[in-house]
C-alpha positions in Angstrom: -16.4 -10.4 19.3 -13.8 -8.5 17.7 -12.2 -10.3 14.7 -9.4 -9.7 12.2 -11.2 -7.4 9.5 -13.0 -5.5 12.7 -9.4 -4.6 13.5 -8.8 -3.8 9.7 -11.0 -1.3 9.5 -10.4 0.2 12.8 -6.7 0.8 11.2 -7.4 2.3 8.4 -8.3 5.2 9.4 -5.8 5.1 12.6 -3.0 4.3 10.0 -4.1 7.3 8.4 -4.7 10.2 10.8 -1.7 8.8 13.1 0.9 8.0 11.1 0.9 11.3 9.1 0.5 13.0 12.9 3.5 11.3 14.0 5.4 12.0 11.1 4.3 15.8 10.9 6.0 16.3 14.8 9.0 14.4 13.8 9.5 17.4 11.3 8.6 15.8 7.7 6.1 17.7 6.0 2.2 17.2 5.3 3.1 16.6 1.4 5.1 13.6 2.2 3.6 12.6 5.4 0.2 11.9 3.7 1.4 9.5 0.9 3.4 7.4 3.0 0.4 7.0 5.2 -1.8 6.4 2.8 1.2 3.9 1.5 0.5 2.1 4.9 -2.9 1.6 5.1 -2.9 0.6 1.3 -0.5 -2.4 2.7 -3.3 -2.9 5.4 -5.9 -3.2 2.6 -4.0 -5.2 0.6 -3.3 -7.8 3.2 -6.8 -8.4 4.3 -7.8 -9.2 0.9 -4.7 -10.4 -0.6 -2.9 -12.0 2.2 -5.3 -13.2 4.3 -8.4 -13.2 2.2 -11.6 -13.9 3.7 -13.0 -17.6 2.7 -16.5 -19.1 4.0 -15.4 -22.6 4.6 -12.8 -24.7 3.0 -15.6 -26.8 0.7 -16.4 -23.5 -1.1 -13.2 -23.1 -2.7 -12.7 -23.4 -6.6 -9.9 -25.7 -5.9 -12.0 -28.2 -3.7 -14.9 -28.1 -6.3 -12.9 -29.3 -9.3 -11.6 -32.1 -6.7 -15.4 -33.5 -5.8 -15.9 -33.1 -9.6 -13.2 -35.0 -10.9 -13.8 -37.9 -8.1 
């Protein structure tokens, strides 16, 4: 089953390759093309570990163990 970081890393490297492809036919050249792919798939990065961070269950969170501490 594919999940959410499956698809993350599939995009990467999509984000990469096409995005400086497509921008390379519209005209712009390689020396901009690259960093504003790489500028995308840093965004992709960043969300999957900023964004939408991956957690192991909701009891295992620094927040919930100072609740079942303080109770």
């Amino acid at each position: 089953m594919t999940g959410y970081y499956d698809l993350v890393l599939g995009l990467i490297p999509v984000a990469l390759v096409g995005i400086t492809a497509a921008l390379s036919v519209v005209g712009i050249s390689l020396l901009t093309a690259i960093p504003i792919s790489a500028g995308v798939a840093i965004g992709i990065m960043g969300h999957a570990m900023f964004v939408n961070g991956p957690i192991d269950t909701a009891e295992e969170t620094p927040v919930t163990r100072q609740r079942q501490q303080t109770e």
